[in-house]
N, C-alpha and C positions, 0 to 999 in steps of 0.2 A: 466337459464334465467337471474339471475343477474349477472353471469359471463359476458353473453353477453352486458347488460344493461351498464356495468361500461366498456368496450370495446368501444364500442359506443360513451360512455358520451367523453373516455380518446381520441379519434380519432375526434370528434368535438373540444375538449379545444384544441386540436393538432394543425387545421387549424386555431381554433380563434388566437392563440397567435400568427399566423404569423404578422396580421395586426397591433397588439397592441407592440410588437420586435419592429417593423419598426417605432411608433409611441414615444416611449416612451424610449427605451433602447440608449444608447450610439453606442454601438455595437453591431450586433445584423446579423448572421447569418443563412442558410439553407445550411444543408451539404447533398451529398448522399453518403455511404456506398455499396460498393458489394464486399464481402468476399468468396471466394471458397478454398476449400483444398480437398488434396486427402485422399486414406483411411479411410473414415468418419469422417474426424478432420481438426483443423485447426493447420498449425505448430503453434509451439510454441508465436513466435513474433506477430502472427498476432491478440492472443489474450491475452497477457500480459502487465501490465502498460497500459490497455487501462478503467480504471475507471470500469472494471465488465460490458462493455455494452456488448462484445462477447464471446459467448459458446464455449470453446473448442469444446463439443463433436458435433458440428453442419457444418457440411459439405460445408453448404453453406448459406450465409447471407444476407439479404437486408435490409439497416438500413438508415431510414430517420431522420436527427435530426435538431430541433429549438435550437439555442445556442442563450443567450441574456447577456447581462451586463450592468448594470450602475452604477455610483458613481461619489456625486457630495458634495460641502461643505455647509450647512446651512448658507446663508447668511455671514457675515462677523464674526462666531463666531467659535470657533475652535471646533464643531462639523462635522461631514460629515458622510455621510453610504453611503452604496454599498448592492446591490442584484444581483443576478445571478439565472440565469434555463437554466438547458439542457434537453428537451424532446425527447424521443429515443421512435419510431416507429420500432417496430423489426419484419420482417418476417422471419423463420428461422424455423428449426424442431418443433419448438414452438412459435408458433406467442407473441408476447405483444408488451406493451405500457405502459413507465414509467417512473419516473422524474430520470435519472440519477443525475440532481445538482438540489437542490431548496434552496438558505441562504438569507438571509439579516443581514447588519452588522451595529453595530454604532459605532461609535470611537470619542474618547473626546481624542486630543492630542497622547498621546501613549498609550493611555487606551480601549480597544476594547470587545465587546460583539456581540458572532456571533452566529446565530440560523441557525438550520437545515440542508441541507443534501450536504456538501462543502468536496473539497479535500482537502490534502496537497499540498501546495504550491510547485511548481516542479523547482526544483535545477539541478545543472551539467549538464545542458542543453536537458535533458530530454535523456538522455543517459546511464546514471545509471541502473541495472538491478533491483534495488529498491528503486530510488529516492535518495540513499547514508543513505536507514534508514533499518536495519533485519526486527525491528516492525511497522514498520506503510510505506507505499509505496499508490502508485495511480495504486494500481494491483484492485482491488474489487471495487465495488459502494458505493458510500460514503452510510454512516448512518446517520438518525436523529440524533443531536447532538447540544449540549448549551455549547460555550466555552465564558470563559471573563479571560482575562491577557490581557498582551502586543501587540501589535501590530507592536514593531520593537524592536532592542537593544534600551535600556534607559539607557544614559551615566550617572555616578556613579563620577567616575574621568577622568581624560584626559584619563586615559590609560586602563579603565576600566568601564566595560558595562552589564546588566544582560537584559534577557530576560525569559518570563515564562510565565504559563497557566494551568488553570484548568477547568476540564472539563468532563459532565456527558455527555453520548451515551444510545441509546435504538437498542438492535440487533433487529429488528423486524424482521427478513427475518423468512422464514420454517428451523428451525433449533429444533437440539433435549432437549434444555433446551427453553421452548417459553419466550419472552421477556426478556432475558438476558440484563441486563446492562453491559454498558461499560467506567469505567473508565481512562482517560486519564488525567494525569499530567507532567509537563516538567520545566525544572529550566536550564539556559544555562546562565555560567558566559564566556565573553569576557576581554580579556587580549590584549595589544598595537595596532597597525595599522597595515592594509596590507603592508604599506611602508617599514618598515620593516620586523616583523613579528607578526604576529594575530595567538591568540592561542584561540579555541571557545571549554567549554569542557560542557557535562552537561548528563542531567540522562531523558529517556523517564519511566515512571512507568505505567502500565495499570494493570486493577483490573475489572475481570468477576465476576460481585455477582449479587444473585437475582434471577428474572425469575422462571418460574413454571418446576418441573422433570414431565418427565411421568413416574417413578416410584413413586419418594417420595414427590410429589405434590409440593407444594409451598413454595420455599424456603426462609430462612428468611431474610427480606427485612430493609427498611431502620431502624430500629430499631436496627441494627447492623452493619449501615454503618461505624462507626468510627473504629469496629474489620476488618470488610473487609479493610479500608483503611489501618491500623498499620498491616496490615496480622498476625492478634492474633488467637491464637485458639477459638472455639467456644464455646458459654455454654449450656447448658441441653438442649436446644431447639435447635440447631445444630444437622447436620448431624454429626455421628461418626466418618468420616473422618474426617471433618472439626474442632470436638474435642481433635482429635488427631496432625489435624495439622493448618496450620494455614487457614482463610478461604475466601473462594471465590478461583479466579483460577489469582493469578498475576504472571507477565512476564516483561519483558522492556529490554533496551539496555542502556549502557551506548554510548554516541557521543564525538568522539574528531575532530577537525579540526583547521591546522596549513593553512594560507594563505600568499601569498607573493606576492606582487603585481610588475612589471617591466612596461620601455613605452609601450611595446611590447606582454607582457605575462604577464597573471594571472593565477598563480598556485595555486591548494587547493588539497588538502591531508587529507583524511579523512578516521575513523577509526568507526565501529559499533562493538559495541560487547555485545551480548545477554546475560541474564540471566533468568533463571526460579526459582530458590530459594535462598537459600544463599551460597549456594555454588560459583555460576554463579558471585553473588553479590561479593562475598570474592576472585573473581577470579580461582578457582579453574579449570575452562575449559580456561584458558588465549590462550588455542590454536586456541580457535571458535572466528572468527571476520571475517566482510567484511573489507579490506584495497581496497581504491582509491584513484586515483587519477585523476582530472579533472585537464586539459589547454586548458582555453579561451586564443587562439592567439592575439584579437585584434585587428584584423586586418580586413577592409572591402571591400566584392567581394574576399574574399582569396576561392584559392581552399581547404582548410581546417579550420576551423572559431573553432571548439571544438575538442578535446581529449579525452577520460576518459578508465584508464585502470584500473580495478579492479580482485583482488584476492580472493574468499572465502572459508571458512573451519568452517563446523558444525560439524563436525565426533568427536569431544570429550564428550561435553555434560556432561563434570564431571566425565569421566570412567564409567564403569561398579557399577552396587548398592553395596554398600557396609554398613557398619554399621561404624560411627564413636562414639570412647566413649570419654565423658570430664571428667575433673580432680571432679566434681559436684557427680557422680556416673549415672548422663545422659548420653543417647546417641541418635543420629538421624543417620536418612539416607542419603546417599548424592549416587551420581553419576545418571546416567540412567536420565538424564535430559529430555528429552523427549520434546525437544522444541517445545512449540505452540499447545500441545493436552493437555488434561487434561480429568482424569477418569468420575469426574460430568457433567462438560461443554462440555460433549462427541463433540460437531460440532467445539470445538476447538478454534485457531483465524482468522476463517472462517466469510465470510457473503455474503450470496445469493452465497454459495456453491464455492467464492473464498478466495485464501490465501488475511488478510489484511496486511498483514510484504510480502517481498519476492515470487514474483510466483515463485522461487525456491522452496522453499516449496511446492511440489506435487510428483503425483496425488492428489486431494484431494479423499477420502472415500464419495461417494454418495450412500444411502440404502433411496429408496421409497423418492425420488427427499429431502433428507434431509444427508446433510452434517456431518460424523464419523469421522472430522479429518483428519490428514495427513495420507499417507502411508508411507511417506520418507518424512527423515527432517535431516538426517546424508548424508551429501554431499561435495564435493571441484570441486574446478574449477576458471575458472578465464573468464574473460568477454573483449571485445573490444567494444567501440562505438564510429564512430568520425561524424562528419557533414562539409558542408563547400556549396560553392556557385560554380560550372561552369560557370554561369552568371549572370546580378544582377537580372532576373526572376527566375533562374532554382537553384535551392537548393537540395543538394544529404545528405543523409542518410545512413551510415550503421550499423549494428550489429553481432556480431559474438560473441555466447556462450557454451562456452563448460562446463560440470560437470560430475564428477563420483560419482554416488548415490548408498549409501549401505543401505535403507530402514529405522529400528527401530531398535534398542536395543532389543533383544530378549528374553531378561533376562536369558541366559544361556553363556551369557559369548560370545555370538555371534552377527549376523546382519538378519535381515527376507530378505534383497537382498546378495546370496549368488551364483553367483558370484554377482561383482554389476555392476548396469547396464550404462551404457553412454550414453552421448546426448550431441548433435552438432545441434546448433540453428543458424539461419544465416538468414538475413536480409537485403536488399536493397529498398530503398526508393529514389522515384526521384520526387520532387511535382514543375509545376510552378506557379509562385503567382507573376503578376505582382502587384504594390504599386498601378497605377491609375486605374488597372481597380477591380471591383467587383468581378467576376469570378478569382477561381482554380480551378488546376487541383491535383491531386497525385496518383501515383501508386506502389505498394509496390509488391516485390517478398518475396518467404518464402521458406525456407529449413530448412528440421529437418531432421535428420540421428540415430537413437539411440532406446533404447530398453526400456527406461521409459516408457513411456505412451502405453506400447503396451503389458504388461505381461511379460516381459521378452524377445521378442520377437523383433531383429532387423528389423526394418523398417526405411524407407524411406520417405518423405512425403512431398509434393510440396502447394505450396498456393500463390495467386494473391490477394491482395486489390487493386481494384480501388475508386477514390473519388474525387469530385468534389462539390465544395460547392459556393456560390453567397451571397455576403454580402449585409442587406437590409439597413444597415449605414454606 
């Protein structure tokens, strides 16, 4: 009964916000969604990078969505904010109804404070197979979330720039550790002009601590957030792992980015490279990194407008576990990295059952609609994505992904996909959007060829987006 009650209540605020969008937002649209795929799935593309609103495992999709935005400057003083909602009405193997985006933001100058459930801002023209980030992408549904840093580079000197943020998250989804937090912090130093050349390098750091186990109840909370942050080991009131090693579950990447600007072409070259402990940190896996590269032509009405080729390689992960000893008479473990799972945080860096780094990262492990992690996180491959204009209405899309996935580290010296398995993801997108009128259209095809998502088993598998949406500003 109160399932149904909150269905209800969320399918009336659904209609109310059409007229208040229309009243009050800047921008403010009504999209429709219809998703179909074969073999009980949708390919790959048709539900990846799409913010966690579609189910792989759901055959077929009907999705109506309120999109709104605004942002404006407080009278003449250098304050200004911004709010955003996206409302997704889902009919599907499982019907719902639920706030994909809900933030509001203030900003004093470069100084910014952002509340509640917002993406990452999307880069390389939305072409990237993770937004140009291993840990953090617009693959899953955003999370409640309170960030304040920056809000753009802050020049320093002529030729140099920092940019940074910090930032507390609440997993709230059905996941196997309840109310896991999530920490996010970032520090990005900037070096000379695109003019000649921009060199942007800096550190993502995220930290799982917190939230209730279903085995060992309630773990220890802020009273030990400064050991979760320094990733210290734990004291007597700590789990035994966590005495042993350091605690909570942190990860991140290091980012570098070289850019070059010409009349004609903007180039950017960009490097992600994960780590899970100190190994990752010390470089020890130096082989695992996304490398890209995006080019903006520049150019407008070209039959090609974007570029982005990208290469990647998780398959080192630090070797296989081994024992390292120091000159001290210590010694630690290193290799068997095990990107993005962790034995406590058993759902991983998952939320509402997707990857939040890379929808490379999968299958995910779903047991009793709650999320175990990856099953494969050891992978290579490389990616194509270009865009461009046939007319100034008609705008074409495409994607093309291939990877050879060898599952987990098995801890014998082996891989749990043995042979490993391939997959061939492939995408075309053709939307028109005229500028004067209200009305689009778009329609997407999808092809997937490969034996991931199937048990080992080669398959095939076709998929159709259609979408049309009517702006009420």
């Amino acid at each position: 009964m109160q399932k149904q009650t909150r269905k209800i209540s969320s399918i009336f605020l659904f209609f109310l916000l059409l007229p208040l969008s229309a009243l009050f937002a800047q921008s403010a649209k009504v999209e429709y969604n219809s998703l179909a795929g074969t073999k009980d799935q949708l390919p790959f593309w048709l539900w990846a990078n799409q913010l966690g609103q579609f189910d792989r495992t759901s055959s077929t999709i009907q999705n109506l969505s309120i999109n709104a935005f605004h942002q404006q400057q407080i009278g003449d003083s250098n304050f200004s904010y911004k709010a955003g909602v996206d409302l997704d009405l889902l009919l599907a193997d499982e019907n719902d109804i639920r706030f994909t985006q809900l933030f509001a933001a203030l900003s004093w100058k470069f100084l910014q404070l952002q509340v509640g459930a917002f993406p990452e801002d999307e880069v390389y023209a939305g072409l990237s197979t993770t937004n140009g980030n291993l840990a953090t992408s617009r693959n899953a549904r955003p999370h409640p979330r309170i960030r304040a840093g920056f809000n753009r580079f802050v020049p320093i000197l002529d030729w140099f720039s920092i940019k940074g943020f910090y930032e507390e998250g609440l997993l709230n989804d059905n996941r196997y550790v309840e109310d896991t937090h999530l920490h996010y912090g970032a520090l990005y130093l900037r070096f000379g002009n695109p003019e000649t050349i921009q060199i942007t390098a800096g550190i993502d750091q995220m930290v799982m601590w917190g939230g209730t186990h279903p085995e060992y109840g309630e773990l220890p909370g802020w009273d030990s957030y400064f050991k979760y942050m320094t990733a210290s080991a734990g004291g007597e009131n700590a789990l035994i792992f966590d005495q042993i090693n350091s605690m909570g579950n942190s990860y991140g990447v290091y980012q570098v980015e070289l850019n070059k600007n010409w009349e004609k072409l903007h180039a950017t070259l960009y490097v992600s490279h994960p780590y899970e402990d100190h190994s990752g940190m010390e470089f020890v896996n130096f082989e695992d990194n996304l490398i890209g590269i995006h080019l903006d032509f520049k150019r407008e009405q070209a039959l090609f407008e974007n570029l982005v080729l990208e290469y990647f390689h998780t398959k080192n992960q630090s070797g296989n576990f081994y024992f390292e000893d120091f000159n001290n008479g210590h010694s630690t473990n290193r290799g068997n990295d095990n990107y993005f799972n962790h034995g406590i945080y058993l759902s991983g860096v998952t939320f509402d059952k997707m990857a939040i780094g890379s929808p490379l990262f999968a299958p995910v492990f779903v047991e009793d609609g709650i999320s175990k992690g990856f099953e494969n996180n050891r992978f290579s491959g490389f990616h194509v994505g270009a865009d461009g204009l046939f007319s100034e209405v008609l705008h074409w899309k495409g994607l093309l992904t291939y990877s050879n996935n060898f599952g987990l580290y098995n801890g014998l010296g082996g891989t749990t996909y043995d042979p490993s398995r391939r997959q061939t993801s492939v995408l075309f997108n053709l939307s028109w959007n005229p500028k004067k009128k209200k009305i689009g259209i778009s329609g997407s095809l999808a092809f997937d060829r490969g034996s991931l998502y199937d048990n080992g088993n080669t398959t095939t598998r076709l998929g159709t987006m259609f979408s049309v949406f009517y702006r009420l500003n």
